[in-house]
C-alpha positions in Angstrom: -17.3 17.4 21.3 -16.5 14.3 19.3 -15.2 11.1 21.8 -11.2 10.7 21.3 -9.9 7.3 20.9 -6.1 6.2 19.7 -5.1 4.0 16.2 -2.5 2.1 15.9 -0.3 3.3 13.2 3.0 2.6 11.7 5.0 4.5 14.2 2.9 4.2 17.4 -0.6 5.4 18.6 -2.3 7.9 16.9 -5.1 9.6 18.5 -8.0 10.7 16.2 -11.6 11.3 16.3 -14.0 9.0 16.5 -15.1 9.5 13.2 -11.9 8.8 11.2 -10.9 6.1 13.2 -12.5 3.5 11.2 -10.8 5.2 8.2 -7.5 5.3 10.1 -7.5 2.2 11.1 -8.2 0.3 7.2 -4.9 2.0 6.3 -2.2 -0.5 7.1 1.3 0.5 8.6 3.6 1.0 5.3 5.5 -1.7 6.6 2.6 -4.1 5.4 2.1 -2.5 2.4 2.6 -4.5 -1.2 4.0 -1.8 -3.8 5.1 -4.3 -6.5 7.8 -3.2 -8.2 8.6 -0.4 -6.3 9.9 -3.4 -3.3 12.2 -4.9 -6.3 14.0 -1.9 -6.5 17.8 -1.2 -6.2 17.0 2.8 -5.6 15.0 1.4 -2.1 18.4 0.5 -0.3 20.2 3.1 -0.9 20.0 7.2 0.2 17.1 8.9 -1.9 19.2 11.9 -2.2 21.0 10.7 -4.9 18.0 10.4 -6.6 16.4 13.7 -6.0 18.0 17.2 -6.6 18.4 19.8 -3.2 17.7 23.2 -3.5 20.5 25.3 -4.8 22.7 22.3 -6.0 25.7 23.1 -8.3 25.8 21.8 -11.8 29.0 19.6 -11.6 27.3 18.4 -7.8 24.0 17.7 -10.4 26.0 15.8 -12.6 28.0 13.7 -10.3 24.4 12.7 -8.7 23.0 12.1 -11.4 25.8 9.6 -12.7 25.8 8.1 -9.6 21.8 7.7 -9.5 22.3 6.5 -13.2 24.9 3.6 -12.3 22.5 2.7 -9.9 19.2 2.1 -12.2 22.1 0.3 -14.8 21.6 -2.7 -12.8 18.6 -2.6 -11.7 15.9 -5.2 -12.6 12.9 -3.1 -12.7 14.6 0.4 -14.3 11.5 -0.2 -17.3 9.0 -0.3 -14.9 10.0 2.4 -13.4 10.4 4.2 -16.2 7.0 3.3 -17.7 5.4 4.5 -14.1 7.2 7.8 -14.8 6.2 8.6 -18.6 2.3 7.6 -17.2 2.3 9.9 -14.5 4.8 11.9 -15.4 6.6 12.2 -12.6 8.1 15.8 -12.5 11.4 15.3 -10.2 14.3 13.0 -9.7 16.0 10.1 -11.5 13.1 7.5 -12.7 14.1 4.7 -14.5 17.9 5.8 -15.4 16.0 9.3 -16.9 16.2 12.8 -15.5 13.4 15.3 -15.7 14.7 16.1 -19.4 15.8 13.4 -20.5 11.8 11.8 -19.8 10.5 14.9 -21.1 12.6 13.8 -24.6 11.8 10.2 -24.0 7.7 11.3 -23.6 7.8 13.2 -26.9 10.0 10.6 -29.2 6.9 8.3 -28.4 4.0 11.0 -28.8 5.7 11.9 -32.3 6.3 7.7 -33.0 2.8 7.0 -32.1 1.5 9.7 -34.5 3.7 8.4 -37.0 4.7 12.4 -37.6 8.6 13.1 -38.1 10.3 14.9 -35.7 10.2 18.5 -36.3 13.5 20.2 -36.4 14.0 23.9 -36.2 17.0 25.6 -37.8 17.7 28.1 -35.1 19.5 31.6 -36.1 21.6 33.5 -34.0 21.7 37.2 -34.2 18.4 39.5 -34.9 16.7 40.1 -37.9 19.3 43.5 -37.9 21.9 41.8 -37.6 21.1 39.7 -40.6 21.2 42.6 -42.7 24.3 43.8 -41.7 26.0 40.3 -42.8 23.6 40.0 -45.9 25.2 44.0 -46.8 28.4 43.0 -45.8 28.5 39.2 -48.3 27.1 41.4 -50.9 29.9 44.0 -51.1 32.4 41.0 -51.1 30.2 39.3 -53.1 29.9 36.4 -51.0 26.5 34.7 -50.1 25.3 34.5 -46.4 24.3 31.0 -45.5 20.2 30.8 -44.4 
């Protein structure tokens, strides 16, 4: 049986094997850790709820949250940063740099089609089915009227 023997984390003792322990104790409480920009920002004193969506959450709840998570990276000095860090990774979830996870997915795709130097594509989109059609294309041409494309 491997010999037990305690670390000294970041919220108290730790007991781990003596194996890890060397690993365990290299990782310094996150108290002492230097995250850059991360530190600078205004989202780190305030609740990270605002910034991250619950389960089941309303759409008018969303949108209040997310204006309030917006006003929040308006002022703050590293929103680009954080934004940046969020295109690279991407991050998936939450408010990143005054984005939400559409509005990065947009952002992401503007620069991927601005890099390329290709045009955005836009796609006329039809509403009804190709039946449908015909009955309005049948219809103009008895009142002979012309069906817009």
């Amino acid at each position: 049986m491997a010999q037990q023997t305690t670390v000294r984390g970041a919220v108290g003792p730790i007991p781990v094997r003596s194996s890890s322990a060397r690993t365990a104790a290299r990782i310094p409480p996150i108290a002492e850790l230097k995250l850059g920009w991360q530190e600078r920002g205004l989202c780190q004193s305030g609740d990270a709820a605002v910034f991250f969506a619950p389960d089941s959450e309303r759409i008018r709840e969303r949108e209040k949250r997310e204006t309030t998570a917006k006003r929040v990276c308006d002022d703050c000095p590293v929103r680009q940063q954080c934004l940046e860090h969020a295109l690279a990774l991407p991050e998936q979830f939450g408010i990143w740099g005054g984005l939400t996870e559409l509005e990065r997915a947009e952002e992401s795709r503007r620069r991927r089609g601005a890099a390329t130097g290709a045009r955005p594509v836009v796609v006329p989109i039809r509403i009804g089915t190709q039946r449908d059609r015909g009955f309005a294309d049948a219809q103009a041409a008895r009142e002979g009227t012309e069906v817009a494309a």
